[in-house]
C-alpha positions in Angstrom: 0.0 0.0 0.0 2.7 2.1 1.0 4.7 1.8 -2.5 1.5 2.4 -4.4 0.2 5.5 -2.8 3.9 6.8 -2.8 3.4 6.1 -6.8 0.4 8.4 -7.2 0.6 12.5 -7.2 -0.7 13.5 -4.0 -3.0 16.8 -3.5 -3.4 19.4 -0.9 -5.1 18.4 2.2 -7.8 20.9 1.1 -8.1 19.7 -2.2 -8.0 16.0 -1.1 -10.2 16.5 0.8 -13.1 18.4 -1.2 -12.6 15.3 -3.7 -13.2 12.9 -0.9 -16.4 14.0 0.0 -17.5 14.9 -3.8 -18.5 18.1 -2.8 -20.0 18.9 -6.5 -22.8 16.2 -5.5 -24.3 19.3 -3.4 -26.2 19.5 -6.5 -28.4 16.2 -6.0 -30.0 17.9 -2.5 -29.3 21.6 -2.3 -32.5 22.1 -5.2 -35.3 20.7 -2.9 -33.9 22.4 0.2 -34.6 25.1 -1.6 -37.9 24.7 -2.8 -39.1 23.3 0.3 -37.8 26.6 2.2 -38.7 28.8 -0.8 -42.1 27.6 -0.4 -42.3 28.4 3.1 -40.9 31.9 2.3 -44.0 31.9 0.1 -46.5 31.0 2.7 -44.9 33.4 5.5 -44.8 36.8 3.3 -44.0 36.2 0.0 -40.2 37.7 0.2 -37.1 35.6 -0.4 -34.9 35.9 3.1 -31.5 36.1 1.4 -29.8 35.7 5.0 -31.7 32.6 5.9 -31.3 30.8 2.5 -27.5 31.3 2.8 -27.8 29.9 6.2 -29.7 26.6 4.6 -27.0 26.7 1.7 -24.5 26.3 4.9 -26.1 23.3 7.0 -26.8 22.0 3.6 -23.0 21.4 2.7 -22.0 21.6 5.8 -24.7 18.2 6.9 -23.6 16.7 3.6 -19.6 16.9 4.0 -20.0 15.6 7.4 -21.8 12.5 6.4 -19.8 11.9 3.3 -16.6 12.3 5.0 -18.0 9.4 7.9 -19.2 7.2 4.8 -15.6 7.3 3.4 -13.8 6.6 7.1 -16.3 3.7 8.1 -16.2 2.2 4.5 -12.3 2.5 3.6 -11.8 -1.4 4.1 -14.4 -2.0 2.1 -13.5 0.4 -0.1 -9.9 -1.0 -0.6 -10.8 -4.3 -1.4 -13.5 -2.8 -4.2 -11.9 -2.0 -7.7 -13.9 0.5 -8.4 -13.2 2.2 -5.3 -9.8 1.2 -4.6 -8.6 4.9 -5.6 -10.2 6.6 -3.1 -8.2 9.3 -1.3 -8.6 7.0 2.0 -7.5 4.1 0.0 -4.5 5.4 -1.3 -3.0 7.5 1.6 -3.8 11.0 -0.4 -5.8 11.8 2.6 -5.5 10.4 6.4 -8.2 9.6 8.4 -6.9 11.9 11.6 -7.6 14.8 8.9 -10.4 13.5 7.4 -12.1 13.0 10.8 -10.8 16.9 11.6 -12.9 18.1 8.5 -15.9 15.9 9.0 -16.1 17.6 12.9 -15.4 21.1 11.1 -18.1 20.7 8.6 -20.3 18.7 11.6 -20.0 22.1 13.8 -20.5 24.5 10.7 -23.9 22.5 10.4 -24.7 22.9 14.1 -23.8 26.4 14.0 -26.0 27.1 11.3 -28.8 25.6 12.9 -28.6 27.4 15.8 -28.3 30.9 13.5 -31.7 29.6 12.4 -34.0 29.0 15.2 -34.4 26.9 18.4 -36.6 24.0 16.6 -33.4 23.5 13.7 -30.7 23.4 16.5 -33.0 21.1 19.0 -33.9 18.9 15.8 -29.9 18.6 14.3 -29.1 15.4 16.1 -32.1 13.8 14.2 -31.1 14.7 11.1 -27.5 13.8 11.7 -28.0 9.9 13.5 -29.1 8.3 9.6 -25.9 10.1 8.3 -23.5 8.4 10.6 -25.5 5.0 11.0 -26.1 4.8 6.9 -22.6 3.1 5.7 -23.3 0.9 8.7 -25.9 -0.6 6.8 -24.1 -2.9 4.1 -23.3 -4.8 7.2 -26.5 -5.6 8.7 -29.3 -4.7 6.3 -29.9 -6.0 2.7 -32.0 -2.5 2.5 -29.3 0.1 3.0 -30.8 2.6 0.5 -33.9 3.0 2.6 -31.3 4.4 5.3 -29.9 6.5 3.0 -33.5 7.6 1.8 -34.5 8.5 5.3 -31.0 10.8 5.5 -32.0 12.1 2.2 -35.5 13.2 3.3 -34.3 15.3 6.1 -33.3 17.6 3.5 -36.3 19.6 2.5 -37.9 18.8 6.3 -34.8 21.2 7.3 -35.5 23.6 4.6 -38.7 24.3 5.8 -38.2 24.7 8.8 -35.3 26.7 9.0 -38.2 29.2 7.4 -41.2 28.7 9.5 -39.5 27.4 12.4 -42.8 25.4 12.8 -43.7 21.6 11.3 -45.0 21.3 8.1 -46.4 18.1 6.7 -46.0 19.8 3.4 -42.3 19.2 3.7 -42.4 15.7 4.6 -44.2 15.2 1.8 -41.3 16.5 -0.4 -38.7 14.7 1.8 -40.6 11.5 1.3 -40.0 12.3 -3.0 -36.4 13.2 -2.5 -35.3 9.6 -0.1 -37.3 7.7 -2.3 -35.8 9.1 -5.1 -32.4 8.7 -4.1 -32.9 5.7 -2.4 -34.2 4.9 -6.3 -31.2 5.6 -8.3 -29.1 4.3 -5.5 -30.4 0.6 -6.2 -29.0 0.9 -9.7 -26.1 2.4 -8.8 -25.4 -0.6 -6.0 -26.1 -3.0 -9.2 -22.4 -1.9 -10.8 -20.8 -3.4 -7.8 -22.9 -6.6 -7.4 -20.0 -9.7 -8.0 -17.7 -7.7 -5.6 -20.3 -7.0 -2.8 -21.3 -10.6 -3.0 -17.4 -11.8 -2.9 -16.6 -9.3 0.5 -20.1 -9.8 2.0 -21.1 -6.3 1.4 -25.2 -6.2 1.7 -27.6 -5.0 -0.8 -30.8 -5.2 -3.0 -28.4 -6.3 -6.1 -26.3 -8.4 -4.2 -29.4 -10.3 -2.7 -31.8 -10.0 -5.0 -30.5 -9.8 -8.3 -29.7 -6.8 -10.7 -33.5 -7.1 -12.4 -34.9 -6.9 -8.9 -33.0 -4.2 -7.9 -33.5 -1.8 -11.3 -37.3 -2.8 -11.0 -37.3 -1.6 -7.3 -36.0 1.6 -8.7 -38.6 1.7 -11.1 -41.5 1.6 -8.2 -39.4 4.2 -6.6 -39.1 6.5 -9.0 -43.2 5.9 -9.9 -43.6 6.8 -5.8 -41.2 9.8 -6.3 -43.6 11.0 -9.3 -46.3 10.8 -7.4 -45.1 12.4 -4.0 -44.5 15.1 -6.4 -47.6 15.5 -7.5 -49.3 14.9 -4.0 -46.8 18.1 -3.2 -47.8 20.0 -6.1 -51.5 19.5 -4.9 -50.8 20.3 -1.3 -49.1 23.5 -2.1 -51.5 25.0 -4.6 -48.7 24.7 -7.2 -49.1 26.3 -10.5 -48.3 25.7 -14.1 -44.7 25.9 -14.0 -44.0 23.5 -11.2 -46.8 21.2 -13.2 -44.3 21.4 -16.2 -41.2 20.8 -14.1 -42.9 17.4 -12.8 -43.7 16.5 -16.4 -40.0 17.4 -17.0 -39.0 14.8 -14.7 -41.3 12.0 -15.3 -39.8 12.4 -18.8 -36.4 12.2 -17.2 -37.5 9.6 -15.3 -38.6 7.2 -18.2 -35.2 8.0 -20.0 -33.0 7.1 -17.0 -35.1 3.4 -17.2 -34.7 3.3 -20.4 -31.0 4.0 -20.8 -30.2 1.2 -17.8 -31.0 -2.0 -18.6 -30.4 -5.4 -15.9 -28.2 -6.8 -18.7 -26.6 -3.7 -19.7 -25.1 -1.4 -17.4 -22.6 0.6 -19.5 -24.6 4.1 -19.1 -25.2 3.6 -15.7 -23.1 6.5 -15.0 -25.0 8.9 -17.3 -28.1 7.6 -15.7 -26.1 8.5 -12.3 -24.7 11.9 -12.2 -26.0 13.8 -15.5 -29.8 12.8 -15.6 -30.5 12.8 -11.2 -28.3 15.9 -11.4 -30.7 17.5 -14.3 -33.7 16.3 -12.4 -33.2 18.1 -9.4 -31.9 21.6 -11.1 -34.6 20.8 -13.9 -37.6 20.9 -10.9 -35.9 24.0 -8.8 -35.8 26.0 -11.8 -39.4 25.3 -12.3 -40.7 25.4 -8.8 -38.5 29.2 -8.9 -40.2 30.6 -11.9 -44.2 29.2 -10.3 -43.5 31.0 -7.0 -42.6 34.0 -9.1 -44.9 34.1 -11.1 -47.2 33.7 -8.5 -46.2 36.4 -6.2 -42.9 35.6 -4.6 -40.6 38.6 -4.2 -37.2 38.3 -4.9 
């Protein structure tokens, strides 16, 4: 191990560690926190609280790096013995796990601090939303069903949104966060399926690696139909209007293509499916749900 991470050009700490936690995947999350607490701006008085939306930007990414940066410590065993992960900075010595622990308790306090710059309900509720983050790549060891852990972390995204707004509950929201982990919890099932033979070899747990790639991608497909029609409950239960109508359409279209493009006997545009169509799903629906609260009143 030694020879071959001495082999390979080492980054900066910073750096090493920004690629650890794939801080670009903000992008998958970050759009329904915002129209979750956009929507509550909506409902309160109709203005968008710049201050308070940077603060949800901040426990956002904040939230996220912690949990990403625990997934990569917990799983770096699992991770080394994994091809397809075997380059990870953990694996190769481009980042220790002293420093990667210091950034995942930086980015845990810049979450908690947020939270408390928000109101009394975020900061008392932050350990909830925290426990699935740190208990998720636990999961592959005792649960064939990991991505409904990972679903119920996902969920507390909008949930926080909204209440970082309105500092109240909102059923509303957990309506959206039930789309978003299913969602996620969706597209992870096919992306567990590229890793099936190894999981199975290293007794890593999974739908695929249980089940069977057709089971898994059809148990995405039933996701992904729930997601559509959590939406659409959503879009009800927030008097919604035409644009946010067009953005679900958008992404029931996406939806369809993402099936279409990953097949249980042909994986090689899994990736695609992955990282460009979720990531276009989620920016494709914020712009939409945007443009319907402006349109219909929302002050910017």
């Amino acid at each position: 191990m030694t020879s071959a991470s001495a082999a390979i050009p080492q980054p900066g700490r910073t750096k090493a560690f920004l690629r650890l936690v794939m801080i670009e995947h903000s992008v998958f999350a970050l759009p329904f926190a915002y129209i979750a607490a956009l929507t509550a701006m909506y409902q309160w008085d109709r203005n968008i609280h710049w201050g308070r939306l940077l603060l949800v930007t901040v426990c956002m990414v904040g939230l996220r790096t912690f949990a990403m940066a625990v997934n990569r410590i917990i799983d770096r065993e699992i991770d080394a013995r994994n091809p397809r992960t075997a380059h990870r900075e953990l694996v190769t010595g481009a980042m220790s796990v002293r420093h990667a622990w210091t950034g995942a308790l930086i980015a845990l306090v810049v979450f908690l601090g947020a939270a408390a710059a928000l109101n009394p309900l975020c900061l008392a509720l932050a350990p909830v939303a925290v426990i699935p983050m740190v208990v998720y790549p636990y999961g592959k060891r005792f649960t064939n069903f990991p991505q409904a852990i990972l679903g119920l972390a996902q969920a507390m995204g909008p949930v926080g949104g909204w209440l970082a707004i309105s500092g109240t509950w909102s059923w509303d929201a957990v309506i959206l966060g039930l789309a978003v982990g299913i969602w996620i919890g969706g597209f992870d099932l096919i992306y567990a399926c590229q890793d099936v033979e190894t999981d199975r070899e290293i007794g890593v747990m999974s739908v695929p690696a249980r089940f069977g790639i057709p089971a898994a991608i059809r148990g995405a497909r039933v996701c992904h139909a729930l997601t559509t029609a959590l939406f659409v409950w959503y879009a009800l239960a927030t008097g919604a209007g035409a644009f946010f109508w067009l953005g679900l359409v958008i992404v029931a279209g996406a939806f369809v293509y993402e099936h279409t493009i990953v097949r249980p006997h042909d994986l090689s545009r899994l990736n695609r499916a992955f990282f460009s169509v979720n990531g276009f799903i989620g920016i494709a629906l914020f712009v939409c749900a945007l443009l319907d609260l402006l349109v219909r009143g929302l002050t910017v």
